[in-house]
C-alpha positions in Angstrom: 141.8 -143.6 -64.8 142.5 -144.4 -68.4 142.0 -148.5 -69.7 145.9 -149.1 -70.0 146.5 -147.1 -66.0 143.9 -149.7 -64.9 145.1 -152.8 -67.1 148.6 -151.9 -65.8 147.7 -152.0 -62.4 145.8 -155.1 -62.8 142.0 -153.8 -62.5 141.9 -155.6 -66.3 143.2 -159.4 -67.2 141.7 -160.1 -70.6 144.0 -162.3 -71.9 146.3 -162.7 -74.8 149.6 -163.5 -77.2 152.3 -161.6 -77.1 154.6 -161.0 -80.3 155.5 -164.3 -82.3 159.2 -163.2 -81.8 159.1 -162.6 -78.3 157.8 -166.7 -77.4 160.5 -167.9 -79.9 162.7 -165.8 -77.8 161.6 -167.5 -74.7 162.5 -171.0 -76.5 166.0 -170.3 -76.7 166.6 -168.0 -73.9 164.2 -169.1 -71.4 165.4 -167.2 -68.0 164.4 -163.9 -69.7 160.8 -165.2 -69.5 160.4 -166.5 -66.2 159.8 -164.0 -63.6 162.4 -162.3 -61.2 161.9 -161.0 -57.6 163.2 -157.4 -57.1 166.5 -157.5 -54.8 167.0 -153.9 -54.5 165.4 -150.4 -55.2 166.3 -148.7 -58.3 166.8 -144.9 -58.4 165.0 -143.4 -61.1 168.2 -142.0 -62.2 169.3 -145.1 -62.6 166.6 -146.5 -65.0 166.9 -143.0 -67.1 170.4 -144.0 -67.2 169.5 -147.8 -68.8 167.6 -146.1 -71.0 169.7 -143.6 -72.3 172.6 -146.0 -72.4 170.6 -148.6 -74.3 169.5 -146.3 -76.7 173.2 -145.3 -77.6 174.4 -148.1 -77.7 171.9 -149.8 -80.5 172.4 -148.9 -83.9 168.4 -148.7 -85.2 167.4 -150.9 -88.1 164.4 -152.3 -89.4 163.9 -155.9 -89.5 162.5 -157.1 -93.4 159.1 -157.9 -93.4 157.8 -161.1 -92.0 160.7 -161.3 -90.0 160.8 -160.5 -85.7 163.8 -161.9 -84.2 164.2 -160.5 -80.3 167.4 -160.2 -79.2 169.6 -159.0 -76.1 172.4 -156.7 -76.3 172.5 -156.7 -79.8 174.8 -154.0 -81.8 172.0 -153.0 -84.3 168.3 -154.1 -83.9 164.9 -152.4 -84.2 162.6 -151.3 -80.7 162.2 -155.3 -79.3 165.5 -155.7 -79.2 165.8 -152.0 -77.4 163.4 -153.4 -75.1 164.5 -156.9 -74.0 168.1 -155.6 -73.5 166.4 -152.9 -71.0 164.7 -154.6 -69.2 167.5 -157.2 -69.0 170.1 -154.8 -67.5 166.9 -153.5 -65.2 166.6 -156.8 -64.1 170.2 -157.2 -63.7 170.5 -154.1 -61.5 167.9 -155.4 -59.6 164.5 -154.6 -60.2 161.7 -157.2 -60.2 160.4 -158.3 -63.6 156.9 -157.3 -62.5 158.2 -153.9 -62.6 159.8 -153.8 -66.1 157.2 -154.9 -68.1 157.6 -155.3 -72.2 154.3 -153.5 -73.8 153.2 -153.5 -77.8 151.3 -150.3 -79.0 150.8 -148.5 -82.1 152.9 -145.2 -82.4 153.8 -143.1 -85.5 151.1 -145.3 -87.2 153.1 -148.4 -86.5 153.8 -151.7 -83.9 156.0 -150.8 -81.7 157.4 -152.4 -78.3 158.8 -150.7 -75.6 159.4 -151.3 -71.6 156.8 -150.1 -69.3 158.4 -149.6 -65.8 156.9 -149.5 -62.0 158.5 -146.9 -60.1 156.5 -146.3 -57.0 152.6 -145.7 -58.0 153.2 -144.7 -61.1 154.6 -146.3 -64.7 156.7 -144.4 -67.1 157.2 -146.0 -70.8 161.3 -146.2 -72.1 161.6 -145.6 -75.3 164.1 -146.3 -78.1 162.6 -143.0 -80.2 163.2 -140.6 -77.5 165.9 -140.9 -74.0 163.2 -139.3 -71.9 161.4 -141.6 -69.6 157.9 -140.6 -69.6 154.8 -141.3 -67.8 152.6 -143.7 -69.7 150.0 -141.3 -69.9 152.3 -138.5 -72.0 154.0 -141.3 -74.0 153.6 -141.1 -78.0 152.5 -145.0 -78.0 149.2 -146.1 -77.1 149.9 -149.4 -75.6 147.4 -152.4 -76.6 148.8 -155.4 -74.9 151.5 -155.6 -72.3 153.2 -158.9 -69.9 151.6 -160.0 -67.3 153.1 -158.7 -64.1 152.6 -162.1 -62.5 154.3 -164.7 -65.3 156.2 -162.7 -68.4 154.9 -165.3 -70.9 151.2 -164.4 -70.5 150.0 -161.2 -72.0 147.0 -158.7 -71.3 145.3 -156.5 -73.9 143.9 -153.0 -73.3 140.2 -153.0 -72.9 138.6 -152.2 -76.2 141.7 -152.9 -78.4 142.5 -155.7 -81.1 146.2 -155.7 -80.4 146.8 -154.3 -83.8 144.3 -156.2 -85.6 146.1 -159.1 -84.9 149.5 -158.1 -86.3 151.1 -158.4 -83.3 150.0 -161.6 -81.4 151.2 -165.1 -82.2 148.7 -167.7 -82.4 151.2 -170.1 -81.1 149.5 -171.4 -77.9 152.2 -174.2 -77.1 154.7 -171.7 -76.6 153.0 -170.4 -73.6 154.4 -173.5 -72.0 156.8 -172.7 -68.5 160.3 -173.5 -69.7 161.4 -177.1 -68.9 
């Protein structure tokens, strides 16, 4: 079993920050960072649809550097905010927000978030660069921290990585606070 199967499962809870942008987020949005009991199944041509939907519906841009705003439903935005409005409208449909899981990895030499979704035993990776809904294990992004599947605002590295050196942790502990 590779390091991220087993972190995703839960065999590995080293702890950590998520993305800056993603607590500041929580600050003025705070439902999306609480969790959310499933109510219903989701077919998983259903969640290929989200995905696909998601992805055509978000005009890709790249966010200036220094600057990570994470946004829901946005017309243009860059992978977090393909990611937050996923897992929103997952969420929405129905599926528990310990099954739609936000992740940060390196791919094409670069940070990069993206949803990591529980369908049965397995976990498939959705994607803003690509519609197909792949395992985790054939996805192009090697994840290095992902949510907690037990409280959204606490985070879990991959054994053995850095997060990205760093780059994409906050060190903002007193926004790890529950909502009020």
């Amino acid at each position: 079993m590779s390091s991220v199967l087993a972190l995703l499962i839960g065999f590995y809870a080293a702890s950590t920050l998520g993305p800056t942008g993603f607590y500041e987020m929580c600050t003025t949005q705070q439902v999306e960072c609480l969790p959310v009991v499933q109510t219903r199944g989701l077919s998983f041509t259903e969640i290929e649809g989200i995905n696909r939907r998601v992805n055509r519906d978000i005009r890709s841009i790249v966010e200036p550097p220094g600057v990570d705003v994470w946004r829901i439903g946005p017309r243009e935005g860059d992978c977090d905010d393909y990611v937050m409005t996923k897992r929103q409208k997952l969420i929405k449909a129905g599926l528990g927000s310990d099954r739609a899981r936000v992740a940060v990895g390196m791919a094409r030499g670069q940070l990069h978030a993206v949803l990591v979704v529980n369908f049965g035993p397995y976990f498939y990776v959705l994607d803003n660069l690509t519609d197909e809904v792949l395992p985790v294990e054939k996805s192009a992004v090697r994840i290095v921290s992902v949510q907690s599947a037990a409280d959204p605002r606490m985070w879990h590295k991959a054994p053995g990585e850095d997060a990205g050196n760093g780059r994409a942790v906050a060190a903002a502990r007193d926004l790890l606070r529950p909502p009020r």
